[in-house]
C-alpha positions, 0 to 999 in steps of 0.5 A: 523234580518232585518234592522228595516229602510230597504227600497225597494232601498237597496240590494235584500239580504238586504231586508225582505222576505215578507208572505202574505197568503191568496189572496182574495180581500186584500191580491190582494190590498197588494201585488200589492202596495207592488210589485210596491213600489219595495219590490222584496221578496214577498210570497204569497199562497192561497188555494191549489187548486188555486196554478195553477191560482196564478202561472198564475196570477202573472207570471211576476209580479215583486217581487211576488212569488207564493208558493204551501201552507201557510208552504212554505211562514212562513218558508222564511218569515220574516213578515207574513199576515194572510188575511183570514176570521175571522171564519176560522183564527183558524184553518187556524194558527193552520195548518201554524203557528208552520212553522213560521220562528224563530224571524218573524213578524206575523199579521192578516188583520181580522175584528174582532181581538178576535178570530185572537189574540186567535188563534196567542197566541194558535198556534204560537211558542214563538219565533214568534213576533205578530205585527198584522194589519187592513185597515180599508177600502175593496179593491176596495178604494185606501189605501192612506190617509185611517186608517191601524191599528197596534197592537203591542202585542207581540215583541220589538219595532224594529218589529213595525218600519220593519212593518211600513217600509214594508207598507209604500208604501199604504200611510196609516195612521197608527192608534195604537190600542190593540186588545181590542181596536180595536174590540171596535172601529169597531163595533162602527164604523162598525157593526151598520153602516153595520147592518142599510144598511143590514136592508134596502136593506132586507125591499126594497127586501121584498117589491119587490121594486127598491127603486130608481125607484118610485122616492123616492130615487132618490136625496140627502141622499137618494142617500147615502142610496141606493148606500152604500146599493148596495155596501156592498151587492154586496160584499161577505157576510163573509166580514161583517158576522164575524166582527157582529158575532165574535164581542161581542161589535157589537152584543150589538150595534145591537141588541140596533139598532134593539131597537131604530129603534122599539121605535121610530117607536111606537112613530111614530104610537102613533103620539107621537109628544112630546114624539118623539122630546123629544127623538130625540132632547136628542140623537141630544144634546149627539151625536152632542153638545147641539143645533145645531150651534157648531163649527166642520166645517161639513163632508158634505156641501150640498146635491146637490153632490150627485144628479150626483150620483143617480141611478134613472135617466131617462138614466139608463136601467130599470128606469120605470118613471123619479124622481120626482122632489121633492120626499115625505118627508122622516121620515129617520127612520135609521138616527134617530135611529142610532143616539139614538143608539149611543146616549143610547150606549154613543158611540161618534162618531166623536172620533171614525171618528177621530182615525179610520173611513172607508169611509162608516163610513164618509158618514154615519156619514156625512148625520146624521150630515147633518139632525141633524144639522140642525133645519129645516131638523131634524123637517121636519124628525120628521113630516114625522115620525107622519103625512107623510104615502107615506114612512109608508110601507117602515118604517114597513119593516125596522123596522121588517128587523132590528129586524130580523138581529139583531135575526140573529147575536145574533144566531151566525150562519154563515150559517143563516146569508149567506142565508139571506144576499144572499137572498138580494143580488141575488134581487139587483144583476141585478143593481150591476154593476152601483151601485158600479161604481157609489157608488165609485165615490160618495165616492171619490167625498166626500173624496176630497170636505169635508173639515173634511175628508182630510189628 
């Protein structure tokens, strides 16, 4: 058994043998911390017909050995990741399991831990230890300071202590959860916030329209909207399929999403201005404290940080006009109905941005925050949503989007949901490569100027 307090400075033969199956975009981010802390028994495999490319890949890399398939690495492997898609963990731990190495540690990097659980109690052998794990983060965000979840479901807590020790080296905050948890706790910080940017970038593609260069999305929140909405589009479409899909948490948030987004904008072509800010101001009271001058020193200060983030400059190729400087307002339709989503669902927000928040979390927490709070940008909202026409269209297409991921979800089909989600994206595709440089800046701006987000 290996020392729970090892570390990568003690003896070669001291230190555990490390598995990690799977080399996407995490299981790359995991070995290189893991590799340049200094751990020099790091195993990893990917499919069989990438064996050649990874061999190639990682020729040289201190401490990373490639092996030919997932048998190879749990037979050696003293604690073992599984960093595969959600909808493909069963069969996956169904193939590679049983080789599992007598007394290992095994965890699972899926969004979505229902099925991942099922398929460790299923198909592991039950001298096997199950101490599985998430960052909460993708990739491409440096790990340090961000949440990585632990679930300690099955072993003493000496198993713990070694994975802790081993992923030292990310610098994460370690956040302790039960599986059950943990699928609550990313779909209410996850799936809603990913189904609302999923809805507005399919109603600006189905409007045949870069939202940025008619000027209306060029400052501000704006800016929050379209860049996050780049971003997560220019991901791979199973990274947010199986987290809305597999979860039934994230379903009901969704579909309740869907439903809000549709209510409010009724009461947006009734001109209900009562009944509008009756319902607005309510969901305002629940999610954020009674009236808006509370305590909690808030996620963003201004808006002014993110003009230097915009995509609709004159400087960048395929603006077809300058901004305007002061852009219609804006009904913020989203924001509205995402914050009478958690506040019909009771959904607490801020414990959630506390315990386990991702950056997209942050950010679209932080801009909610920042209309709700304050009374002159919520009501200027409001009349927008009933008098202002110039976003109407725009509305129209986000409320018949929401609604229709929401049918797509609640189908449970893979394949739906990758035709849809790839339809958008081959529509932004040409603006990709400025979105997501400009997207991580933004973040990374966010995470070192807002107080509420520091460690």
């Amino acid at each position: 058994m290996v020392r729970p307090d090892v570390t990568p400075n003690d003896p070669i033969e001291d230190q555990p043998a490390i598995g990690l199956i799977g080399m996407g975009g995490m299981g790359t981010m995991y070995a290189k911390y893991l590799s340049e802390a200094g751990w020099k028994k790091i195993y990893v495999c990917d499919l069989p017909n990438k064996y050649d490319s990874l061999k190639a890949k990682y020729a040289g890399v201190p401490g990373v050995h490639v092996l030919r398939d997932g048998h190879g690495v749990s037979r050696i492997s003293d604690w073992i990741m599984y960093s595969v898609e959600a909808e493909f963990i069963d069969k996956v731990v169904a193939e590679y399991g049983p080789s599992t190495k007598v007394g290992a540690i095994v965890a699972g990097q899926t969004s979505v831990k229902t099925p991942e659980r099922e398929a460790f109690e299923k198909h592991l052998p039950e001298d096997v230890h199950i101490v599985s794990c998430h960052s909460l983060h993708g990739p491409s965000v440096p790990p340090k300071g961000q949440p990585l979840v632990l679930i300690k479901h099955r072993g003493p807590d000496s198993a713990l202590a070694l994975v802790e020790n081993i992923l030292k080296p990310l610098g994460s905050r370690y956040v302790y959860m039960s599986f059950e948890e943990h699928d609550i706790v990313t779909a209410n910080t996850q799936a809603v916030t990913h189904a609302a940017f999923l809805a507005m970038g399919t109603a600006w593609a189905s409007a045949s329209s870069y939202p940025w260069e008619h000027g209306y999305y060029v400052k501000g929140i704006e800016t929050v909207k379209v860049n996050i909405m780049l971003r997560i589009y220019s991901n791979k479409w199973h990274v947010y399929a199986g987290l809305a899909i597999l979860n039934p948490s994230a379903r009901v948030q969704i579909d309740q999403y869907a439903r809000s987004t549709t209510e409010l904008f009724k009461l947006m072509l009734a001109t209900d201005e009562q009944g509008l800010k009756k319902r607005i101001y309510e969901a305002r009271d629940i999610v954020f404290g009674k009236g808006v001058d509370i305590d909690r020193v808030p996620i963003l200060l201004s808006e002014d940080i993110f003009d230097r983030f915009s995509l609709g400059k004159p400087y960048l190729d395929g603006m077809a006009t300058p901004p305007s400087p002061k852009p219609p307002a804006n009904s913020h339709l989203s924001l509205l109905a995402m914050v009478d989503c958690w506040a019909r669902l009771g959904i607490q927000p801020f414990v959630h941005l506390e315990l386990a928040a991702t950056p997209i979390f942050r950010m679209w927490i932080g801009v909610a925050e920042y209309l709700f709070r304050s009374q002159e940008r919520l009501d200027a909202a409001i009349d927008a949503a009933l008098y202002e026409t110039s976003h109407r269209s725009d509305d129209l297409e986000f409320v018949v989007a929401t609604r229709g991921w929401s049918q797509c979800i609640s189908f449970g089909s893979f394949e739906l949901y990758k035709n849809r989600f790839s339809s958008t994206a081959d529509f932004f595709q040409p603006r990709f490569e400025d979105a997501t440089k400009l997207g991580s800046a933004m973040i990374q701006a966010i995470m070192e100027t807002s107080p509420s987000v520091k460690r």
